[in-house]
C-alpha positions, -999 to +999 in steps of 0.1 A: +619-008+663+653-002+648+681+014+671+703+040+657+739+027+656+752+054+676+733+042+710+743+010+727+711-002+737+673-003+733+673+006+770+692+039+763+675+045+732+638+043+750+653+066+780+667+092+751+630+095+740+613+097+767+630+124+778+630+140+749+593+133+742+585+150+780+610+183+763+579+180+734+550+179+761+561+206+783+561+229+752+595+223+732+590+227+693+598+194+673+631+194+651+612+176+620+582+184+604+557+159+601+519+154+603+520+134+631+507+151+668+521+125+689+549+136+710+564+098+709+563+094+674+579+124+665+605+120+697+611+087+683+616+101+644+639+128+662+661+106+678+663+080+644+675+106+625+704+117+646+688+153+657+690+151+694+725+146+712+727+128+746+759+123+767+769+090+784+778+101+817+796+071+841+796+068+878+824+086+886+816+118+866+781+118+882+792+114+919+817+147+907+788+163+893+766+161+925+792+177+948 
């Protein structure tokens, strides 16, 4: 599995698809086009090629966030 070079982690990167492969399960259309039916894979391609945009968010801006 290669990592894009603009996410940190394979942690983060494996969160960023997840999410984005649930988006593709409960009904989201894919950004690519590709043969392939399986949400992961194409959630996965997605996320290589730099179409889907995540924000870090830190502590602090989170504990703001929830009040």
């Amino acid at each position: 599995m290669k990592i894009p070079e603009n996410i940190d982690s394979k942690y983060r990167y494996i969160q960023i698809v997840a999410k984005r492969c649930a988006q593709l399960q409960s009904g989201a259309k894919p950004k690519i086009s590709t043969l392939s039916t399986k949400h992961a894979a194409i959630a996965q391609n997605e996320v290589s090629e730099g179409l889907i945009g995540f924000k870090v968010i830190d502590e602090k801006e989170a504990s703001e966030k929830d009040e």
